[in-house]
Structures are given as structure tokens and as C-alpha cells.
N, C-alpha and C positions, 0 to 999 in steps of 0.2 A: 504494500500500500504506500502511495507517496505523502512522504509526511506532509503535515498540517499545519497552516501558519495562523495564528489568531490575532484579535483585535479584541480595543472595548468600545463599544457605541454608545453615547449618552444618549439617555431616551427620557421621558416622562415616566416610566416604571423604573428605573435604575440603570446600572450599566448591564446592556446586554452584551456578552459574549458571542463573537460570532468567529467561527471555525473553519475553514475548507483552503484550498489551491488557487491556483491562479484561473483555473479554468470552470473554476464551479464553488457551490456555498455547500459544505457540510452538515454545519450547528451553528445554531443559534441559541440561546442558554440565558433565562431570567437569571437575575441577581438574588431572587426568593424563592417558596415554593417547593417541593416535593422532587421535581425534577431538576431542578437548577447543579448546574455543575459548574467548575471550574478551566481551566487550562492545564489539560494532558502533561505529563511530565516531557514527551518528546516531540511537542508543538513547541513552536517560535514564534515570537512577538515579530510581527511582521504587520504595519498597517498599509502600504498600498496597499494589497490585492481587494480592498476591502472598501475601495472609494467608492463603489456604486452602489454596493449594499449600504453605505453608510448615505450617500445623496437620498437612494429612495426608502429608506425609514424616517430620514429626516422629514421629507416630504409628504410620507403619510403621515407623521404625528401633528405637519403642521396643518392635515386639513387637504393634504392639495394631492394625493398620490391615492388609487382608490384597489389600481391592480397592480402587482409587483412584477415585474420581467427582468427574473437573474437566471443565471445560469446554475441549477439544481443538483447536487448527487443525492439518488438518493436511494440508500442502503440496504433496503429493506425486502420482505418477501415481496411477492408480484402479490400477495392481496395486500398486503401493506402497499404498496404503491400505487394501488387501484383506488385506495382509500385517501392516500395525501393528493394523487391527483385528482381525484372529486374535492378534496379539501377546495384548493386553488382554485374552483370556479363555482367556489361560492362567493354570489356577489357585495362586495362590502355593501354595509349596515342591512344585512339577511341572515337570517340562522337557519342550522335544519335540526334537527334530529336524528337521533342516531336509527332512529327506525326508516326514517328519510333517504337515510344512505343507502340503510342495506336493501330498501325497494330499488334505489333506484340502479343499485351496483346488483341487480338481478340474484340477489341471495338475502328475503323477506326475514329469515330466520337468523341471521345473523348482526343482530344489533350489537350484543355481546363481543362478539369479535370486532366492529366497526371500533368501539369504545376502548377496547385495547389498544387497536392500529391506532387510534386517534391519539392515546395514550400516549403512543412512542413517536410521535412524530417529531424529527429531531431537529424542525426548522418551522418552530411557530412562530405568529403573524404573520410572515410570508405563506407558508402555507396555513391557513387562518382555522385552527382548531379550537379558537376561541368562538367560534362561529354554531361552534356542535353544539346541542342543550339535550334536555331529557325530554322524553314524551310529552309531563305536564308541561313547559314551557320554563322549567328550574335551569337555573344556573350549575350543571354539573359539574365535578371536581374539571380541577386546572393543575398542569403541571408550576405552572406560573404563579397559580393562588389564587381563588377564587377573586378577593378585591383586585388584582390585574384584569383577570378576563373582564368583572362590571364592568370596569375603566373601559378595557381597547371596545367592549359592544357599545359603551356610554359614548364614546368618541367617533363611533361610524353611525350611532344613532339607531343602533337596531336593538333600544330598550326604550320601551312607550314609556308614559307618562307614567303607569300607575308600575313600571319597572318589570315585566313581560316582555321576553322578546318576538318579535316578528317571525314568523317561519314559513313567506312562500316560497313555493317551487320554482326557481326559473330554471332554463338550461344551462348547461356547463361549459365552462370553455377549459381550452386544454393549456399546458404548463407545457415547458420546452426545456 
């Protein structure tokens, strides 16, 4: 595997961590959270590779950036990959459910497993699994921490007034 150089991005949640090569993003890593990691003992602090991902977060947190176009690795089984790429065309301030997915990734019984892949997805808010909720319309767990996801759905606007998120169906577009 070709080593990994990292970065830190200041954001409105903390510094995020962000991991990959010159030719693609690996990880991305809250500062909190359940999930949140640090920098690998055999990565290197290396900030170019890392200008674009850093312009377009910048830009969605200011408001101004809605779909992300970086360049992805992404590690995972092929239903793990079937899943972050539904993640990425869900449209910002929209949620689905995890039942949602698994209708529409044509395996109805497989919520369960959606929520795991959701789980490990190792490049959130780019691929936007803040986006996923429960059935009832609950804010389910966050590798990030629950008050981050509020935040990133309060900031794309896909939490109504009385704090319910949204969850229509659009079509998907795809990740490169």
C-alpha cells in the first residue's frame, strides 16, 4: 500500500483529519466521537496534497459548496461501496433512511447491514452519512457524535423547525 500523507482542516466541528495520496482522499476523521482517530504512526504530515479537499470543505461550511468532487479511494467490500456510493448522491439538506437505502440498493432486508457500511464509512461529509437517520425520523448514532451530525443537517437545512429531518426520494448521482 502506498503510504499516506495527512493534514488538519479547520472546520466549525474541530480539526478534521484528513488522510490519502496524491491521487485520491482516504480518511477523513472528526476531532470527537466514537470513531475519530488520529494520524497513523507511518503517515507524514504533508499539507499540499490536500488543497482541494481543504478549498471544498471550506466552501461547504461557508454555505457555498452543496456536492463534493474529489478524487475517492475507497477500501471497502463492493456492498460497502455500493453503500458510500448511494451515500454521495444524497442531495444536500435531504436524508434517507437506512431502510431507504436498502430498497433502493435492491436488498429491502438489509437495513442492518446498510447501518454498519454507513458505520465505517471512512470519508464523512464528503460522502455525507450524516445524511442517514432511523425509520422514525431520529437522529441515529454518529461516528462524529451525535451534536456534529445536528450541526452538519442544521447547516444544509435538512432539520425543520420542530427538528425532524426531511427524507425525500430523489435520484442518485454517481461519485468518480
Amino acid at each position: 500500500m502506498t503510504e499516506l500523507c495527512y493534514t488538519h482542516i479547520k472546520s466549525p466541528v474541530g480539526p478534521l483529519l484528513v488522510a490519502g495520496t496524491d491521487e485520491a482522499l482516504h480518511f477523513l476523521s472528526f476531532p470527537t466521537g466514537h470513531k475519530a482517530f488520529g494520524p497513523q504512526p507511518n503517515w507524514q504530515r504533508i499539507d499540499a496534497p490536500f488543497q482541494e479537499v481543504r478549498r471544498q470543505l471550506d466552501a461547504y461550511f461557508a454555505g457555498d459548496l452543496r456536492q463534493f468532487d474529489l478524487p475517492l479511494h475507497l477500501g471497502g467490500t463492493a456492498f460497502q461501496n455500493s453503500v458510500w456510493k448511494y451515500l454521495a448522491g444524497i442531495p444536500f439538506g435531504e436524508t434517507r433512511s437506512y431502510g431507504q437505502i436498502a430498497e433502493a440498493l435492491g436488498r429491502p432486508k438489509a437495513s442492518r447491514a446498510i447501518g454498519a457500511a454507513n458505520g465505517n464509512n471512512p470519508i464523512p461529509i464528503i460522502l455525507p452519512c450524516h445524511r442517514v437517520i432511523g425509520a422514525n425520523g431520529s437522529l441515529t448514532g454518529f461516528g462524529g457524535s451525535l451534536p456534529v451530525k445536528e450541526f452538519l443537517l442544521r447547516h444544509e437545512g435538512a432539520l425543520h423547525q420542530c427538528g425532524s429531518p426531511g427524507a425525500a426520494i430523489h435520484p442518485q448521482r454517481s461519485i468518480r
